[in-house]
N, C-alpha and C positions, 0 to 999 in steps of 0.2 A: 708829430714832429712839427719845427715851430717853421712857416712860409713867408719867406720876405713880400711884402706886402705889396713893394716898389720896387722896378727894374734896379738894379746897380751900374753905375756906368764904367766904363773900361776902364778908367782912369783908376780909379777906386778899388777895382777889382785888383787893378794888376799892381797898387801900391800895396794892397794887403797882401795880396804872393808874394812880394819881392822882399817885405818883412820878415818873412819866417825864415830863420837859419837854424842850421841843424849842427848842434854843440858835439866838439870833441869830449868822448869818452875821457871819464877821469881815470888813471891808470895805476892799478895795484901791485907793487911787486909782493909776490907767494910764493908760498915753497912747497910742490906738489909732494904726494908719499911717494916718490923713486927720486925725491930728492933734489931733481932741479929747482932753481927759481925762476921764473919768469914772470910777466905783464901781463898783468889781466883788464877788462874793465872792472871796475868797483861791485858792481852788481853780482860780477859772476868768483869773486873772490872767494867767499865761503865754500863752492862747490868745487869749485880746482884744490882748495885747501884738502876737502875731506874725498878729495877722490873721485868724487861723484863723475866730471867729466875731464877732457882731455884739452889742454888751450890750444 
């Protein structure tokens, strides 16, 4: 695993945390088999489709 070589200073540190945002789910509407529809994330579309899970 790859070891910074040089201390990082605060400043730096905490601009690169303050970067990261965490994106709203894109949202699917599907039509589960007992026939509601509802909103899913995208990702889990396919498996509320066929049943697989419950939203």
């Amino acid at each position: 695993m790859a070891l910074p070589k040089y201390r990082k200073s605060r400043a730096n540190t905490r601009s690169r945390r303050s970067n990261w945002k965490a994106k709203v789910p894109q949202l699917a509407t599907v039509r589960t088999p007992e026939g509601d529809v509802v909103q899913v994330p995208q990702n889990l579309a396919a498996a509320v489709r066929k049943g697989y899970m419950k939203p």
